[in-house]
N, C-alpha and C positions, 0 to 999 in steps of 0.2 A: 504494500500500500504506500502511497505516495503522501502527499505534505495536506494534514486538513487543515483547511480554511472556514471562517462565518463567509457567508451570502457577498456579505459588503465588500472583504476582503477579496473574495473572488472575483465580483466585477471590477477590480481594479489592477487584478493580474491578466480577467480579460479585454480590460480595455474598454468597458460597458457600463451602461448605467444600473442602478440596484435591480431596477424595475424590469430587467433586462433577464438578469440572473430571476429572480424572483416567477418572472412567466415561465422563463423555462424549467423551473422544477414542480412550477404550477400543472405546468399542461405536461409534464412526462417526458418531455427532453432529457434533463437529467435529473440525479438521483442525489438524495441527501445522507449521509449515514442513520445508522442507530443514535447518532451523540447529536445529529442535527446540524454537524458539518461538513462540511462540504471535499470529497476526498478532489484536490487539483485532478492528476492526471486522469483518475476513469470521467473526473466533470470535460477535461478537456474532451475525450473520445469519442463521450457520448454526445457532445454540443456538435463537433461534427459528424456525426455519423446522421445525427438527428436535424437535423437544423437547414432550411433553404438557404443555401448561400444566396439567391438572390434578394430574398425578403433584407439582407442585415445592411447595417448603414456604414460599417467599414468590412469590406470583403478584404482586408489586408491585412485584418486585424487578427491574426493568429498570434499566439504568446510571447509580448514580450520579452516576457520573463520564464519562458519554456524550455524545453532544451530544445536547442537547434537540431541535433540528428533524428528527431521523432518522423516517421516516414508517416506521410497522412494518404493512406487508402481512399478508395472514392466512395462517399457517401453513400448511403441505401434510399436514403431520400432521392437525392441526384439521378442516383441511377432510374429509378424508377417513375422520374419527371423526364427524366430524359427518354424513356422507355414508352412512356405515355404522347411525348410528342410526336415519338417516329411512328410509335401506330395512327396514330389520328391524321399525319401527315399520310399514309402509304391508304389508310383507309379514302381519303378526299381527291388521292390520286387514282385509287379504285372508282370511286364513283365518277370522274370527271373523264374517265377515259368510256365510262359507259354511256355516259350523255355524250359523248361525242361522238360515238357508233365504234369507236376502235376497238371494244369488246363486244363479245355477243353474249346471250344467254345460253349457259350449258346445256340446257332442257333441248331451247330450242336447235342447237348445233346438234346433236345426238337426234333427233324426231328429223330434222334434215340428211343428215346422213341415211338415216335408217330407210327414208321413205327415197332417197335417188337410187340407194342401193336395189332395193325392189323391185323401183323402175327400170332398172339396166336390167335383172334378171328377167322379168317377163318380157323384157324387149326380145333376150338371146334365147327363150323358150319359146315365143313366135314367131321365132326367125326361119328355122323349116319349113314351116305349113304357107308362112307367107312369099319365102323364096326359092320351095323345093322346086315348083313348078317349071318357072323360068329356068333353074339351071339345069333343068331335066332336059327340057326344050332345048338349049344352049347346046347340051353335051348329045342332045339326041339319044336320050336312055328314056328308064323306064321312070315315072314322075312318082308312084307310092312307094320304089326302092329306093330313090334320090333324100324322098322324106323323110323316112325312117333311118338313111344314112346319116343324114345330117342331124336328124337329130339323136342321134346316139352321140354323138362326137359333141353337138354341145350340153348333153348334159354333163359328158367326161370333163370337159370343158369349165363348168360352174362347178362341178365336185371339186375339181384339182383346185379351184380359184376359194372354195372355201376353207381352206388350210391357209392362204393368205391371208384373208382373213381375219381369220381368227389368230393370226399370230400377232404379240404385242407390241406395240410402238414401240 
């Protein structure tokens, strides 16, 4: 344990006024001992660990009369205003890029996909009945062997393509 101090004392090793020390052990910033003094170094730790550096009216005002090698960690406050910013910011970039049309809706990109897919396959499953004829005529063969050729071939055709598919991004 380090050097206890009264309240008063301490605002004058932090550099603060009484009323200053007094909130913060008011609202739980820091802590008072059993004896109702003030231990310096866990008050120092927990002022900053606890404490918006921007709310304070000298951001420079670190000890004094502290020891100079004390390594000060970044706040749990700090971090988590700062943590609070970047999501609100990435959230206002989320929505601005959706009013903008640069993103789409998942739903709707999935029910899009699903239904052009569809589309191509009953295209390529009407594609014998609709072009056996003609290429029967063409080749000068028989027109219900030419259909049933073709279409054997594309259904091998949409079987093979659905292992594509279904293979992952």
């Amino acid at each position: 344990m380090g050097q206890k101090v009264s309240m008063r004392e301490y605002a004058k090793i932090r550099g603060v006024h009484l009323n200053a020390v007094q909130t913060a052990v008011k609202s739980g910033r820091i802590h008072k001992t059993t004896d109702g003094k003030i231990d310096v170094e866990k008050a120092n730790q927990e002022w900053l660990q606890n404490t918006d550096p921007s709310k304070s009216r000298h951001p420079e005002s670190f000890f004094e009369h502290g020891n100079e090698n004390t390594k000060v960690s970044p706040s749990s406050f700090q971090q988590a205003k700062t943590a609070d910013v970047y999501y609100r910011a990435m959230i206002a970039k989320a929505k601005l890029k959706k009013m903008t049309g640069e993103t789409i809706d998942r739903k709707k990109a999935g029910m899009h996909a699903f239904n052009l897919g569809r589309s191509l396959r009953d295209l390529f499953v009407s594609f014998p009945t609709r072009y056996g004829a003609l290429i029967a005529a063409d080749l000068e063969t028989d027109e219900h062997k030419t259909v049933v050729v073709l279409d054997e071939y594309v259904r091998k055709l949409l079987s093979e393509s659905k292992e594509l598919i279904e293979r992952e991004l």
